[in-house]
C-alpha positions in Angstrom: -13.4 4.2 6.0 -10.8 2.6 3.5 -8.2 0.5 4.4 -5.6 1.3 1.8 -3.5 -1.7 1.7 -4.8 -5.2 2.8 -3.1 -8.4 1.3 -6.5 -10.5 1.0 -5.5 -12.9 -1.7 -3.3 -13.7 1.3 -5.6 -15.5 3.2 -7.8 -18.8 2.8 -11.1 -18.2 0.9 -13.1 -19.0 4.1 -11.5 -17.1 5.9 -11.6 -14.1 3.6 -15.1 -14.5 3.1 -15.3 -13.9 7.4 -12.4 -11.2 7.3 -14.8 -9.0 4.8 -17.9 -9.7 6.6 -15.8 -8.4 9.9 -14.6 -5.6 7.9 -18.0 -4.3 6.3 -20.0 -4.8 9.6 -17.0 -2.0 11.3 -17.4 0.4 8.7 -15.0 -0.3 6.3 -16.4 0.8 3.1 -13.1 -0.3 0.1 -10.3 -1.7 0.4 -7.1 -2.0 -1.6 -5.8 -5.6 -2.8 -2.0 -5.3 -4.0 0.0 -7.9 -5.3 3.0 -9.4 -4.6 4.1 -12.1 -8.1 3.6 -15.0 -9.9 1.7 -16.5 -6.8 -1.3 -14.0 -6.4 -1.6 -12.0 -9.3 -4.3 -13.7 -10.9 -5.9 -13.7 -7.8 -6.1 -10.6 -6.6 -7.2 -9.2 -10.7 -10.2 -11.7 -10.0 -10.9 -10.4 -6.1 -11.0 -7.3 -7.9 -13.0 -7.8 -10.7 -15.7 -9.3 -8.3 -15.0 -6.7 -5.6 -18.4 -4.9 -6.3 -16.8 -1.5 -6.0 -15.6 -2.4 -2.2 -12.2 -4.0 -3.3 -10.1 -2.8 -6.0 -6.6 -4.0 -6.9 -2.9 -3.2 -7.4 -0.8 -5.6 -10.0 2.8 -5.4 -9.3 6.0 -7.7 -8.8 7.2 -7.3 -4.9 11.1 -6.9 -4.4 11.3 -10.1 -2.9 9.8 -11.4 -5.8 11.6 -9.5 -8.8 14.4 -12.4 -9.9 11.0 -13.7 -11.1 9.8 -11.2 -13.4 11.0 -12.6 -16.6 9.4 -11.8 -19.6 6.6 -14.2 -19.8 5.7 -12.6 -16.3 6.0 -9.2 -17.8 3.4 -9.7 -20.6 1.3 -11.5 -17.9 1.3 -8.0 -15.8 0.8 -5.9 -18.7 -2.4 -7.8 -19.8 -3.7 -8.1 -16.2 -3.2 -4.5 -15.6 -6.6 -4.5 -17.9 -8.6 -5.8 -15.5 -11.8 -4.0 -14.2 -10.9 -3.0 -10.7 -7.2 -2.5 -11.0 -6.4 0.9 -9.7 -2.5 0.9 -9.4 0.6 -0.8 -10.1 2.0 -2.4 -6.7 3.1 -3.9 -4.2 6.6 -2.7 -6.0 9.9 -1.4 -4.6 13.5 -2.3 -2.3 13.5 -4.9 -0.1 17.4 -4.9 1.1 16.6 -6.8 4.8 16.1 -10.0 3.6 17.5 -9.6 0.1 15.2 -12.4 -1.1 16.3 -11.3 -5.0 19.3 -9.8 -5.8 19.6 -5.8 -5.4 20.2 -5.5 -9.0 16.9 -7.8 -10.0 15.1 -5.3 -7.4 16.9 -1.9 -8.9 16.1 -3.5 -12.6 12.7 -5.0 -11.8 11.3 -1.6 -10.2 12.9 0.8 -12.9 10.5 -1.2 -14.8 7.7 -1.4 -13.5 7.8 2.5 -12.6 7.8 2.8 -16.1 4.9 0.7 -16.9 2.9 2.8 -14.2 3.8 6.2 -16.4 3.0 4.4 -19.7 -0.4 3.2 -18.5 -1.3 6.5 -16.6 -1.6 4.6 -13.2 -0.6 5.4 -9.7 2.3 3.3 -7.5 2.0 1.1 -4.5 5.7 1.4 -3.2 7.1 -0.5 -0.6 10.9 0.2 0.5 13.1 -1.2 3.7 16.8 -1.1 4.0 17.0 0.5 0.7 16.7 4.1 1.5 18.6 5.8 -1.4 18.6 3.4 -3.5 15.2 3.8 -3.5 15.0 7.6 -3.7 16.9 7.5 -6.7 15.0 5.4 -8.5 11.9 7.4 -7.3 14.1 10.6 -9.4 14.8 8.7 -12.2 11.3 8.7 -12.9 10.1 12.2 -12.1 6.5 13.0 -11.9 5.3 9.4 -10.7 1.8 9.4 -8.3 2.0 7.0 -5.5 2.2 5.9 -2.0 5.1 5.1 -0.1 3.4 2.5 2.0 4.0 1.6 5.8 6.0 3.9 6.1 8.7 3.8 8.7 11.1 6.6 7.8 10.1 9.3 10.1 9.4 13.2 9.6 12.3 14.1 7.4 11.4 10.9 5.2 8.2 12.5 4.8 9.5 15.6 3.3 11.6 13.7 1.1 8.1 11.7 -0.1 6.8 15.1 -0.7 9.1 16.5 -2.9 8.4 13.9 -4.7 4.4 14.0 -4.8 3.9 11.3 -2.8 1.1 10.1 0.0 2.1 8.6 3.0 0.4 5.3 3.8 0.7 4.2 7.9 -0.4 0.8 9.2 -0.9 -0.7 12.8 2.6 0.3 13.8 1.7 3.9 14.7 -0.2 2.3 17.7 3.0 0.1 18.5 5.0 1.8 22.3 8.3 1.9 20.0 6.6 3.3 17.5 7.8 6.8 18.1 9.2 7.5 14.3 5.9 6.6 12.7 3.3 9.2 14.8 6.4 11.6 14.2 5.5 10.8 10.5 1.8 10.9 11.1 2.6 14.7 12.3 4.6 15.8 9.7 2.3 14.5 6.8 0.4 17.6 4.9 -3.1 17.8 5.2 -4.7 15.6 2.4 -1.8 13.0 2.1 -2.2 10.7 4.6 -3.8 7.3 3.9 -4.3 4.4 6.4 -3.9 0.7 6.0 -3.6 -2.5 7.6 -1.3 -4.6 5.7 -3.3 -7.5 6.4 -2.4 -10.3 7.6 0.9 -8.5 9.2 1.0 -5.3 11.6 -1.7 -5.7 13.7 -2.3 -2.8 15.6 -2.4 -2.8 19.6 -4.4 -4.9 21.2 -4.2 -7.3 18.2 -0.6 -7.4 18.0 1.2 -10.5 17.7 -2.3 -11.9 16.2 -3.1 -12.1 12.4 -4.2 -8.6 11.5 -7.4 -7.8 9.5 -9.2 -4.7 7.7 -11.5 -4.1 10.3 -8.6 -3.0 12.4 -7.9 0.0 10.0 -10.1 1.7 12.6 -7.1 1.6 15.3 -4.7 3.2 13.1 -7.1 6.0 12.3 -7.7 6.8 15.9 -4.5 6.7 16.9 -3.2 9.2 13.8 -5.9 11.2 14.9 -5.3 11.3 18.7 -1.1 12.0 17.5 -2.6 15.0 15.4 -4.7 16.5 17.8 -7.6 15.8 15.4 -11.2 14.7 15.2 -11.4 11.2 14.3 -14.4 11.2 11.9 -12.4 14.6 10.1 -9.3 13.0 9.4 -11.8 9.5 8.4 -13.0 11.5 5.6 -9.6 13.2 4.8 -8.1 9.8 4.8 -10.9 8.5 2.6 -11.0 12.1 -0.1 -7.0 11.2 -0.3 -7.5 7.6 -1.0 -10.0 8.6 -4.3 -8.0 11.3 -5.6 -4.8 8.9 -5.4 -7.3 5.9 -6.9 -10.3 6.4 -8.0 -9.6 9.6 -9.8 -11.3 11.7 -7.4 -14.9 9.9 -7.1 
């Protein structure tokens, strides 16, 4: 099983070190380290490097983070997108919630970095809230672009809009949430082959472990409960889950 999108260079070395071992020990066999800036990008193109084939990484400035993407920052991303183990660009996108950088920075900063993800052949980590065509235009001002919209929260008729566009759906812990109605009506509308699964560790634990810092191991929950909202057999939609995470990735190995 492969938890698609864990924030690992998040968390204490320690306590990394006993978030893995949990992880391993329930079956989780990769998982996918994005970035978020200047604070963890080295980081998580070292986790990476080291990862041993179970961790691989995604380089990427977050929204919140883009008023800091100056050009020093840029050359740093373009040389660390070099790094063994780095699969994607990411965590990239619109944050308008807590507008942490100004909209424009975030418009500018992801035009960008969409661009560097075309020039360098590599796939997109996307993260969007509160930005909903904003984002989908910058998503058709670069047709063609391979990707996940990740966490997704935008319900069945987002999900079409994602595929038109040839994107996979990633859905964390809040499928399992009671007021998570718009995410399982997601989970039902995703083609076969296009759904991925993720934790977004540390954040979105998944019932029982809500409210409590989440962790890979947990990918588990959201699994079963995308398959119970499907009508599917677990250990299927496991291996669909997994087959769309290394065609997206790994190239199809």
């Amino acid at each position: 099983m492969i938890d698609s999108h864990a924030h690992l260079a998040m968390l204490e070395p320690a306590v990394r070190y006993e978030v893995l071992a949990r992880a391993y020990g329930a079956g989780v066999t990769m998982i996918l380290v994005p970035a978020t800036g200047r604070e963890d990008l080295d980081a998580v193109a070292e986790m990476a490097g080291a990862g041993e084939g179970r961790i691989v990484g995604a380089l990427g400035f977050h929204p919140h983070e883009a008023s800091r993407c100056d050009a020093a920052w840029k050359r740093r991303l373009e040389a660390l997108l070099e790094s063994p183990g780095i699969v994607a660009v990411g965590e990239i996108g619109l944050d308008y919630h807590y507008d942490l950088s100004p909209r424009e920075d975030q418009r500018r900063v992801l035009a960008w970095q969409l661009g560097l993800a075309r020039e360098r052949g590599l796939p997109v980590v996307l993260h969007h809230r509160e930005a909903w065509q904003d984002f989908l235009g910058a998503l058709d001002a670069a047709p063609g672009m391979r990707g996940v919209a990740h966490s997704f929260t935008e319900g069945a008729a987002g999900v079409e809009e994602m595929g038109r566009r040839g994107l996979f759906i990633g859905i964390s812990g809040m499928v399992t949430f009671p007021k998570g109605e718009n995410i399982r009506e997601a989970v039902l509308a995703v083609p076969s082959g296009r759904l991925l699964v993720e934790t977004d560790t540390p954040y979105l634990a998944p019932v029982p472990h809500r409210g409590k810092p989440n962790e890979p191991a947990y990918v588990r929950l959201v699994l079963e409960q995308a398959a119970r909202t499907r009508e599917a057999d677990a250990a299927a939609l496991e291996a669909e889950t997994d087959a769309a995470f290394a065609e997206l990735f790994l190239g199809g190995r």
